[in-house]
N, C-alpha and C positions, 0 to 999 in steps of 0.2 A: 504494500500500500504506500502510494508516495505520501510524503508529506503536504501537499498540497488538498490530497482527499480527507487527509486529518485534521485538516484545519476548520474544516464545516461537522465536526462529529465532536460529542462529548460522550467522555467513558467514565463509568464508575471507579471511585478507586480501587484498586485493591483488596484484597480482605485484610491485610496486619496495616496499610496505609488508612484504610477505613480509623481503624482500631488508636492510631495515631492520630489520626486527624479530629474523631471526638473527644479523646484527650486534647487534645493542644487550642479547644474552644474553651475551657474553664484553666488551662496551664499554661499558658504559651512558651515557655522556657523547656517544657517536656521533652526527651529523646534530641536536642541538641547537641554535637560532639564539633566543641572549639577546641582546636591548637594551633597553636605557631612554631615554625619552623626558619631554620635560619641558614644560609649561605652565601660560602666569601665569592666576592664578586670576580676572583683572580681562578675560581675552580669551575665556573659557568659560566656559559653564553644565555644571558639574560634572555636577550630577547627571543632566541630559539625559543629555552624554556618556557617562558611566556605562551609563545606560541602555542607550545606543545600543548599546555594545558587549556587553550582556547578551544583548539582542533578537539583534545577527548571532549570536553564540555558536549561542542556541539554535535559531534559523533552520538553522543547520546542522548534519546529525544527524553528523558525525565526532565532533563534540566530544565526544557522550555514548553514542560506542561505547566497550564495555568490550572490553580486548583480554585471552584468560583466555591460561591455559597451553601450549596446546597453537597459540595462535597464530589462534584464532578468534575474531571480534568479532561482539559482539552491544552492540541501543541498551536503552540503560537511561539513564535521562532522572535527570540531573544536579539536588540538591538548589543546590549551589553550584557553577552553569559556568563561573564563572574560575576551579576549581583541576579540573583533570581529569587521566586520563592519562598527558597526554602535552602539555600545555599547563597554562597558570596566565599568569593578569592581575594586580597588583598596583596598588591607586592609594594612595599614599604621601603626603599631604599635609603641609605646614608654612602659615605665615601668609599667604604672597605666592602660591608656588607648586603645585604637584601631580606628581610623580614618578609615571610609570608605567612597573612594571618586566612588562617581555612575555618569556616564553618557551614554545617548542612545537618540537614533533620533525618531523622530514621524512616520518615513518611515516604523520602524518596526512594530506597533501597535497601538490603537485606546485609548480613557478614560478605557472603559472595559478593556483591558487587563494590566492595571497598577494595575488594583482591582486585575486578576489573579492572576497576580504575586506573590503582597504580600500578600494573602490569602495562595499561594504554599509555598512561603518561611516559614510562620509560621506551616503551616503543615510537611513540610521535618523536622525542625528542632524540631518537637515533636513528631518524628515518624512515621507519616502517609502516610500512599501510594498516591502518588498523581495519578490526573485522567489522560487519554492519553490526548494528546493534538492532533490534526487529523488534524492539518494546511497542509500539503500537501496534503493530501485528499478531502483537502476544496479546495486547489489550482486544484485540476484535476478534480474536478465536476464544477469550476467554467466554466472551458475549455468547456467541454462537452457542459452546456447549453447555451456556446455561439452561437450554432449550433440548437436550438431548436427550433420551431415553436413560442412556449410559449416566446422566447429571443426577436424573431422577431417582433411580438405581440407588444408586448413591447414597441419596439423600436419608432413603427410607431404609440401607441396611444399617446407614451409621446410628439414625434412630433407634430401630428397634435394638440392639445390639448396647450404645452407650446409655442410653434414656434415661432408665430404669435404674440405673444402676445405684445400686448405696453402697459405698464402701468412698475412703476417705481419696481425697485427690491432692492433699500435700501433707505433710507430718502437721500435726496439731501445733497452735500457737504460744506462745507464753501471753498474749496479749489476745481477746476477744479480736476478729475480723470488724465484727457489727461497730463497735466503737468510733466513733470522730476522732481520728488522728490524721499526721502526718507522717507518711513512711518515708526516715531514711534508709540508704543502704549499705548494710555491711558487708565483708568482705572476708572468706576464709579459704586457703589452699592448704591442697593433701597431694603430695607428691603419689605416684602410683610407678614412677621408674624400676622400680626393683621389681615390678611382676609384669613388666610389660612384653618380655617375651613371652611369657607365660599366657600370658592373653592374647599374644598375636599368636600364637598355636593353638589355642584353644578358639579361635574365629575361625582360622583354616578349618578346623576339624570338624566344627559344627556349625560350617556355612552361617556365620553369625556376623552382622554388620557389627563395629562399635558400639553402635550409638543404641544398639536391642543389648549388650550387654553391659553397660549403665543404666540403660531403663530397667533391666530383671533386677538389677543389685539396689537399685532406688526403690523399686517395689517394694522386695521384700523388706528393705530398709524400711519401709514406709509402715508396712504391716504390724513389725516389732515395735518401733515408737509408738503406734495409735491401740494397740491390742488387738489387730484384726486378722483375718485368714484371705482378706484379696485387696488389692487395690488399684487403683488408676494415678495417671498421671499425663504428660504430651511429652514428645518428640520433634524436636525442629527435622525438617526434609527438605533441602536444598529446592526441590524439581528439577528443574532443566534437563527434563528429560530428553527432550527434540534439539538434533543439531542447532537450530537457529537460533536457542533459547541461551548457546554456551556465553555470550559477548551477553548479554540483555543486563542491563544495570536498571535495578527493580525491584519492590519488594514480594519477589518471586517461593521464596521459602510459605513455609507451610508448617503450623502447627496442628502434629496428629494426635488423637488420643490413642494412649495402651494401659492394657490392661490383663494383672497375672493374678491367677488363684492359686492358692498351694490345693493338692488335693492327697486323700489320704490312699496313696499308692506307694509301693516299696521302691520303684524308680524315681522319685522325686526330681529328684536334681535333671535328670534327661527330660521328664514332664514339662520341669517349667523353662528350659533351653529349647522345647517344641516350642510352647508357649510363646515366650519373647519370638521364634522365627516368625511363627505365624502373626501375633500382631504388626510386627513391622512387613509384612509383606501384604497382610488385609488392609491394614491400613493405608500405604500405597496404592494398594489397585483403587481404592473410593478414595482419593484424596482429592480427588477433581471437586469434591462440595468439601467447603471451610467450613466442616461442624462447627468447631470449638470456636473461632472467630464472629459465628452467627447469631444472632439472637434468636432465641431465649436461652441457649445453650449456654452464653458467655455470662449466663450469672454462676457459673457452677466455672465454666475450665477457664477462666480470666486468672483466676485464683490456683489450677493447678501448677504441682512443682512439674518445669521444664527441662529435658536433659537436652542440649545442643553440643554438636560436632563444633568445633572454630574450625573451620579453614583456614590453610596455609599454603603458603607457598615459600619453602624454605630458599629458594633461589634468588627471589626478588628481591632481598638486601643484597645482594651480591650484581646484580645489575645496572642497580641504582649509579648512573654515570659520573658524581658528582657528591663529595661531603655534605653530607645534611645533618646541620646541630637542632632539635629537638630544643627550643627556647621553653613552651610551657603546652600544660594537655589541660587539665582541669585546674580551675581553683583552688582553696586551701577550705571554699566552705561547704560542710556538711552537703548532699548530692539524696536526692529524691529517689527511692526504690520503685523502679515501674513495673518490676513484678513481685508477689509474697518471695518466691525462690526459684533460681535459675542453677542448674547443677551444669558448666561449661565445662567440656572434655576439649584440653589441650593439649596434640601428640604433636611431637615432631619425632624425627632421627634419634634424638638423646634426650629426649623429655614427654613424661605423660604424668597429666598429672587432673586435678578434678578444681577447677575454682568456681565455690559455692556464693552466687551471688544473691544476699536474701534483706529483706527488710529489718531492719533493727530495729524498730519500732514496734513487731510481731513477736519477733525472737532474740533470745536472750544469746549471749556469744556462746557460753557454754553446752546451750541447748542447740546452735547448729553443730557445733563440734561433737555432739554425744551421735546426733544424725549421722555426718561426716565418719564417723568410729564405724556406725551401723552399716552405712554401702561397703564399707572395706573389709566388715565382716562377713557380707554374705560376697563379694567381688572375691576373697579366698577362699571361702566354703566351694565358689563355683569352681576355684581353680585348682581344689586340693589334688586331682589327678593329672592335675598339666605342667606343676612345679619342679 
């Protein structure tokens, strides 16, 4: 679809942009990530750079969606693309150096398309063709299989299937939910280096993604904190499943729901290792409908605990053409928790490890740390035969 035929159409946001954008009508400050970045003017060609980052901007059509009142975005092509929005570029220069101050909202796009980005910029600025980016063509098939058998499908196995279900969707609070507060967010990591081989052969063996064996160990985790025998929880799922979607800078991800039972069988541990496959692979084939982002559902899973994959791209500090001194990322004051609990899985090469990001307002530090104890108890119990 050219850009030109996009310009007489408006699309719904998103479903997690949705989710951002009725936040940010009562927050305005909500899912903002400012930093400044700094480099000497003797190690860069400015104006290239510049450039470079003009070119990704407009390579990618987020930038110069207008989002109107009612929560519907349409492209309308940007006179000056570093100030948009919901984003703005600044290059601040003095005699030696060059200050660039970066901010953008989460409304625009997902973990993945932060990798885009700076994999783009270092490509524009070494010359290379970047790929299209097909976000409004993702936005007009989204349309279409709203309408589809397959949509509806969907719609009514996630229903009958999550609906009903009682059992808890994040460990219990030190603090009531119901209460008028303000959610800060705390912050706790648990190295898991030491058994990460052990984990990367026990996925081989049991055809098992990551991210379903953090969601079983959170489960069960979940279970022993609250006294129960099953429970639920979501899973972040990239998409992009279609060539065209690889380049799409977007909030393309997707929060699924899963859900494990312990049952009372002698094979236990292989039970709930079916379990976890099975959810994350039912889950996937109906992901095409945003249960959990939907209403009336999102009074219930807004509040579940999150397991997410980061994405990396271990290369792309090593690409980066040019010293870049890291001036400042956040402020020094207390930072609003936008969700009760986020369980991030962070692997690289020489590192895996779980950073629990949860409201401190809800939970007490020693009460996510006894949590944190709990996934590592049952993430070894899973591993006792792979050690």
């Amino acid at each position: 679809m050219s850009h030109l035929q996009s310009e007489i159409k408006k699309y719904p946001l998103l479903p997690y942009s949705q989710l951002v954008y009725d936040m940010l009508k009562t927050n305005p400050d909500v899912y903002w990530t400012r930093f400044s970045v700094r480099v000497n003017k003797g190690t860069v060609d400015m104006a290239r750079f510049k450039n470079a980052v003009e070119v990704v901007l407009r390579n990618h059509p987020v930038f110069s969606m207008r989002v109107d009142d009612e929560g519907r975005q349409q492209y309308e092509p940007l006179d000056d693309i570093f100030h948009g929005q919901y984003h703005s570029v600044d290059f601040i220069e003095d005699e030696m150096d060059v200050r660039i101050d970066v901010a953008y909202n989460r409304i625009l796009g997902d973990a993945r398309s932060e990798l885009i980005m700076y994999e783009d910029v270092c490509r524009a600025y070494e010359g290379l063709q970047l790929l299209p980016d097909n976000y409004v063509t993702y936005l007009e098939r989204t349309e279409q299989e709203k309408q589809s058998a397959r949509y509806a499908a969907s719609k009514e196995w996630l229903k009958q299937f999550f609906y009903k279900l009682n059992c808890p969707v994040y460990p219990k609070t030190d603090i009531p939910l119901e209460l008028e507060t303000c959610p800060i967010e705390g912050i706790w990591m648990d190295d898991y280096s030491d058994v990460c081989g052990a984990i990367n052969l026990l996925l081989k063996q049991s055809i098992l993604p990551l991210t379903a064996f953090f969601s079983l160990a959170s489960a069960l985790a979940m279970m022993e904190f609250n006294g129960t025998e099953e429970a639920a929880l979501t899973w972040a799922y990239e998409g992009r499943e279609h060539p065209e979607e690889q380049r799409v800078y977007g909030s393309l991800h997707r929060d699924i729901p899963f859900y494990i039972r312990k049952s009372q069988i002698e094979n236990l541990k292989s039970d709930l290792i079916r379990q976890a496959r099975n959810q994350i692979r039912t889950g996937i084939a109906h992901s095409d409908y945003p249960y959990t982002l939907t209403k009336p559902y999102t009074q219930r899973w807004n509040y579940a605990l999150n397991v997410l994959v980061q994405p990396k791209d271990e290369e792309l500090e090593k690409r980066i053409p040019f010293p870049i001194e890291v001036v400042s990322t956040k402020d020094e004051q207390p930072h609003s928790a936008y969700a009760l609990l986020d369980v991030e899985v962070h692997a690289t090469a020489e590192f895996l490890g779980l950073l629990f990001r949860y409201s401190a307002t809800h939970y007490k530090p020693e009460s996510i740390r006894r949590f944190a104890a709990l996934i590592r108890k049952y993430a070894e119990w899973i591993l006792e035969d792979n050690k």
